[in-house]
N, C-alpha and C positions, 0 to 999 in steps of 0.2 A: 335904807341901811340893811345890808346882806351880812349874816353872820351864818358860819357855817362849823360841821361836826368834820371829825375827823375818825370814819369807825377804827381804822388803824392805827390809833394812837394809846399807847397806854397810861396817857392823860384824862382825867373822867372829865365828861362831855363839858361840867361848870367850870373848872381849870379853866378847858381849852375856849371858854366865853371870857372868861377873864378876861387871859392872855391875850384876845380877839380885842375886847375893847379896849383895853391898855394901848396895844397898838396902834390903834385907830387914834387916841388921845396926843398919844406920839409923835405923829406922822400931821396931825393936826388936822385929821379927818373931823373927830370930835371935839367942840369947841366949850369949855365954859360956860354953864348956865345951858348947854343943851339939852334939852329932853330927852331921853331913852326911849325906846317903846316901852308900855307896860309886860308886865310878867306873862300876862294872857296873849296877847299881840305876838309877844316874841319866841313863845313858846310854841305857837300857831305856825309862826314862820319857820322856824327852826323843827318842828315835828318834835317837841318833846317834851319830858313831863313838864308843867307849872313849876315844880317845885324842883327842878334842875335851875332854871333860871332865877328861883327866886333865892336860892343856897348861893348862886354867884351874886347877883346884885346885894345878897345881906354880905357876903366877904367881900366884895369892891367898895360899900359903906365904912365895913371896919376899917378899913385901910385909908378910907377920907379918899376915894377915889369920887364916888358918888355922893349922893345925898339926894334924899329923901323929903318930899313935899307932903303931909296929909298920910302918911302912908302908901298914896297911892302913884303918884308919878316920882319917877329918878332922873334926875340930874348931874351933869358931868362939874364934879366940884371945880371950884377957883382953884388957877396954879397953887397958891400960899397953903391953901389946903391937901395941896396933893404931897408935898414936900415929905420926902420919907424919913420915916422917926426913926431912931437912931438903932432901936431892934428891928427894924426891917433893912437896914442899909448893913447890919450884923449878918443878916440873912441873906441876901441878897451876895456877900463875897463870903460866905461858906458855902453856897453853892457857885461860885465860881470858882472858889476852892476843888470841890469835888471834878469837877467837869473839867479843870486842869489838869487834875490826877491822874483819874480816867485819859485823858488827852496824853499824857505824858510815857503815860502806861503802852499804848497802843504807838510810843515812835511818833506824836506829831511835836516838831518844834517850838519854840516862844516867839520865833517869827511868823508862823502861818499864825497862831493866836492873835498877832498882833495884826495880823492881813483881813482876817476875820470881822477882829470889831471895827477896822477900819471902815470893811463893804460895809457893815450893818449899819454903824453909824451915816455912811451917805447914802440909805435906803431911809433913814428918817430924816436926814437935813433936805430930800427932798420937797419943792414943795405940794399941796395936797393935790389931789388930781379931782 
């Protein structure tokens, strides 16, 4: 499993592991009951602090994305578990909100929007490679 930084982004490096694993979840790269690498493992792979990875893997927990064994190994929770609660689906279209704005602001249409999540959604209805 490859997971990578992005120095040019002004997303901090646990964000953008996040967003990384979410992804992967998505696309059905990461399965249910899958193992993670440990903190150490992936921080080794990744070239960075411990506790980079360990701040993302405790916020993908709050979010019932993961879960936790012992403390010591992460797992990709069950669908039923991933299901977003009703303050994060709140969350999730206020910033879609913004990024409309923004969008709207700068001259782009409600049909390039609409073009957009089209591509993006058949980048994830693909299947895993």
């Amino acid at each position: 499993m490859f997971f990578h930084t992005d120095s040019q982004s002004s997303s901090p490096i646990y964000v953008q592991l996040i967003e990384q694993i979410k992804e992967l979840i998505v696309k059905g790269v990461l399965q249910p009951g899958e193992q993670l690498p440990s903190v150490r493992e992936l921080s080794k792979q990744m070239v960075v602090n411990p506790n980079t990875v360990s701040k993302a893997y405790q916020e993908l927990e709050r979010q019932n994305v993961i879960y936790s064994e012992s403390g010591i190994r992460s797992f990709i929770s069950a669908p039923s578990q991933q299901q977003a609660a009703e303050q994060q689906t709140k969350q999730i279209k206020n910033d879609l909100r913004k990024v409309m704005i923004d969008g709207f602001y700068y001259g782009i249409e409600k049909e390039t929007f609409q073009k957009w999540i089209e591509e993006i959604d058949s980048e994830f209805r693909r299947p895993p490679t």
